[in-house]
Residue, then its C-alpha position, 0 to 999 in steps of 0.5 A: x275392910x270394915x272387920x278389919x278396921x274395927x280389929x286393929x282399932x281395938x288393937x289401937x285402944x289397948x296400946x294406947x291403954x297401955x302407954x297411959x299406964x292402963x293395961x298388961x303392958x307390952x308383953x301382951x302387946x307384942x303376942x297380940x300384934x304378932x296374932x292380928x298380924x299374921x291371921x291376916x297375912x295367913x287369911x289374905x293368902x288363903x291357908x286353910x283355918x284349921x292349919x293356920x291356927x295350929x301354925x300361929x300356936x307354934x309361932x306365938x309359942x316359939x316367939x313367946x315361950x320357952x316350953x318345946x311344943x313337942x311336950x305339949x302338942x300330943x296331949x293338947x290335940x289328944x284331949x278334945x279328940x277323946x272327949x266324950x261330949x264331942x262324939x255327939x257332933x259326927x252323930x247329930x251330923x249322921x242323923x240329919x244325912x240319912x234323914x235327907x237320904x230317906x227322903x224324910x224333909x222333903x215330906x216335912x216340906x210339903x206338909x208344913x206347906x199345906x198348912x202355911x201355903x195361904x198365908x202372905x208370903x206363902x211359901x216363904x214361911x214354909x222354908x222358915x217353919x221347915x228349917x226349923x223343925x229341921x235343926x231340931x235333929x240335926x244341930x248345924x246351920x249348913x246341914x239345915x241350909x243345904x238340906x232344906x234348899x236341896x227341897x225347897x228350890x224346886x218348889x219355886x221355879x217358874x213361881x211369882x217369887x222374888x229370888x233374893x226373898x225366897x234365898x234370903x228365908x232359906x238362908x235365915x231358916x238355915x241359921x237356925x241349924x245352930x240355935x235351935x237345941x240341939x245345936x253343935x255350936x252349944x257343944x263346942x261351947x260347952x266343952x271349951x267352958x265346962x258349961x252344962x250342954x243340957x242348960x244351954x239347950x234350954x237357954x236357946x228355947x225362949x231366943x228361938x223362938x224369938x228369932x223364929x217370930x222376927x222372920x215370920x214379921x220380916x216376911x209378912x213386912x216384905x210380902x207386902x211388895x215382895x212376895x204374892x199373896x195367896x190366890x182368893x180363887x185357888x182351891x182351899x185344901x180340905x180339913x182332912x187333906x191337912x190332918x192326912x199331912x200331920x202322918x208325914x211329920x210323925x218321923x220328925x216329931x218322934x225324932x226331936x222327942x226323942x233327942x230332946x225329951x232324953x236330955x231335958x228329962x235327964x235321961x240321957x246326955x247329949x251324946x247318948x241322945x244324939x245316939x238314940x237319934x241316929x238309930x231313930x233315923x235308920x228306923x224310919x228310913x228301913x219304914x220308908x224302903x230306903x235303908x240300903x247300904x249304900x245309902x248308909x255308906x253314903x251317909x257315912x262319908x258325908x259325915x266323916x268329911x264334915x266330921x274331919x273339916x270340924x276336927x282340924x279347926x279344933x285341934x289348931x285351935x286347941x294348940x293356939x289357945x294353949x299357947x295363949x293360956x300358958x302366956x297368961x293372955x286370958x287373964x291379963x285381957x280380963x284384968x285390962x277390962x277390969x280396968x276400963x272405965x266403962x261399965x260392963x254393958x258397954x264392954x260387952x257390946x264392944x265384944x259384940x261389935x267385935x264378933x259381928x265384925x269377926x263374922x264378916x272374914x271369918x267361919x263361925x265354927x272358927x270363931x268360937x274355938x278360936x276366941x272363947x277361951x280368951x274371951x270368956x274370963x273376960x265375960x266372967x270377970x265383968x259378970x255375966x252368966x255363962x249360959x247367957x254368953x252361950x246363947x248370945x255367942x251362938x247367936x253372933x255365931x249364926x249371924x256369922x254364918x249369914x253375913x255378907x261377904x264370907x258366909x258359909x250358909x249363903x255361898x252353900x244357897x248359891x251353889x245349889x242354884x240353877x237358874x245361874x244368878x249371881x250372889x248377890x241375890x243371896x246377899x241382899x236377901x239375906x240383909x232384912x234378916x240379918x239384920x233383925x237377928x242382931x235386934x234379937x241379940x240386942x233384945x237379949x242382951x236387954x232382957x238376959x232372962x228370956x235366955x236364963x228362966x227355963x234353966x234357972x227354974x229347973x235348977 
């Protein structure tokens, strides 16, 4: 009820705007009430996003347009569908399948625990740091989520644990999966923006870490009362027993080293390093003896689900962005803004506060291509730095994924438990870590340098 409250309030702002003779006028009015009005009839009767996007394109064409969608509909979808840059989405996704299948983060768990076990909150800093070292390779939240909650639950049954506490680190780990390079969401952006893929991985390098240092305080906070503390009379784990470990993350380091090394090296784009990763990949699994063919195979139509579920949503979104383009509502949503008398900060942080509401009812992936090319002239004209936007837009995109009541990564967490709670255990152990994610948006938005340094001194 709030996200929507919050929609329609803005909704409420502008027709007000424009009776005050501030604004686009009714044209603009009409097309975005007509929007608002049935995505949420759409959503509320629980039509799929990918279909729903693509029918409110030809709605709004048809009530707004004269142009037939039929001489526009083949090259719109074809565009995306062809592009270059958008093949690295089903290989990063491939990489990180035959990873699991190889059984390769699973020895990445168990090393990294060696190593933070002693510390307060113990395992609970493993499933962060696992995370992500993980999303390093394999670029989505909910490969992260499912992937290291396949090998981390185990771990903790029969455990002192708080439940809520351990699904709340795996799922805050999992939302790493997008920010950490290489991050499909940078992709998408990239792509929708003509925005350098390669600077927005390095903008993500200074609020990943960031974000990474937040959790690890969260968890010391909450291991106070929370989480047991290491036992003094355990066994402390001999020296070289830890350095034996460091050979089980020798695959995963050699991975991130080759995907991101090519890129920030200016060696390969993002595509053609996404590539290497995936021969990498079935290098250490045919060393490990798992390289079969129907691991590949397996592997595969993993891939080729989520490849088909990312696709569909895109190409509805291309036709409704379209749709909107060629009415001019881009443009004249940037000239409103223009108008308002308020600074640019504090426009931004309505954009914000409508993203986190947006994230509430509605898939991250969704909103970026559903949104972006309507608010991104917005963020120029107002004159923000468009990798900066990225940074900060993947981030609304991971707390989307996180929040309460409609986010992927935690009903991805309570469909691999089976000890038979309920969500709301997720929910509420997911909240401190929410929360703190939108301090580091706040924190970036206040220090937009910590983003714009490393690519601006690479320029």
């Amino acid at each position: 009820m709030i996200p929507i409250v919050f929609l329609l309030a803005l909704v409420g702002l502008m027709v007000g705007m424009s009776i005050a003779g501030v604004g686009p006028g009714n044209h603009l009015i009409g097309e975005v009430l007509l929007l608002v009005g049935l995505f949420l009839l759409f959503f509320g009767a629980g039509i799929y996003i990918g279909a729903a996007l693509g029918v409110l394109g030809l709605i709004v064409g048809f009530a707004f347009s004269d142009r037939p969608f039929w001489t526009f509909i083949g090259q719109t979808v074809w565009n995306p569908s062809s592009s270059f840059v958008l093949v690295a989405v089903p290989l990063f996704l491939l990489m990180g399948e035959i990873l699991l299948r190889a059984g390769l983060s699973d020895r990445l768990y168990k090393a990294l625990n060696v190593w933070l076990d002693r510390l307060p909150g113990g395992l609970l800093h493993t499933n962060i740091a696992a995370s992500g070292v993980f999303s390093a390779i394999s670029g989505s939240s909910v490969a992260t989520a499912a992937t290291m909650g396949s090998v981390a639950l185990p771990f903790f049954k029969g455990s002192r644990y708080d439940p809520k506490m351990v699904l709340g680190s795996l799922a805050a780990g999992g939302a790493l999966g997008n920010l950490i390079p290489p991050g499909i969401t940078f992709i998408i952006y990239g792509l929708i923006t003509e925005t350098s893929v390669g600077a927005l991985y390095l903008a993500a390098v200074g609020p990943s870490i960031l974000v990474v240092a937040l959790f690890v305080l969260v968890i010391l906070w909450k291991a106070r009362t929370a989480a047991p503390h290491a036992d003094p009379d355990a066994p402390r784990v001999p020296l070289s027993v830890k350095l034996r470990s460091l050979v089980d993350l020798a695959p995963t380091a050699t991975l991130i080293l080759i995907v991101l090394g090519t890129i920030y090296g200016g060696l390969a784009t993002a595509t053609e390093s996404a590539a290497l990763g995936v021969v990498g990949a079935i290098v250490f699994a045919a060393i490990e003896g798992r390289l079969s063919f129907k691991m590949l195979n397996a592997s595969a139509e993993a891939t080729a689900r989520n490849t088909a579920l990312i696709g569909l949503i895109l190409f509805g979104a291309y036709v409704l962005n379209y749709v909107f383009v060629s009415l001019g509502v881009p443009q004249a949503l940037a000239k409103l803004v223009s108008e308002m008398p308020l600074p640019p900060w504090a426009i931004m942080l309505l954009i914000i506060g409508f993203y986190l509401a947006l994230g509430t009812f509605m898939e991250g992936f969704s909103m970026v291509v559903t949104t972006i090319p309507v608010i991104f002239p917005v963020v120029v004209a107002l004159g923000y730095d468009p990798i900066w936007f990225g940074v900060i837009v993947t981030m609304l995109v991971e707390i989307a994924l996180v929040s309460p009541p409609d986010g992927t990564v935690l009903y991805v967490l309570q469909g691999m438990r089976r000890d038979g709670g309920p969500i709301t255990d997720v929910f509420s152990g997911v909240m401190p870590f929410v929360l703190v994610y939108i301090l580091a948006v706040i924190f970036l938005m206040w220090w937009p340098q910590l983003a714009l340094w490393l690519p601006n001194m690479v320029r």
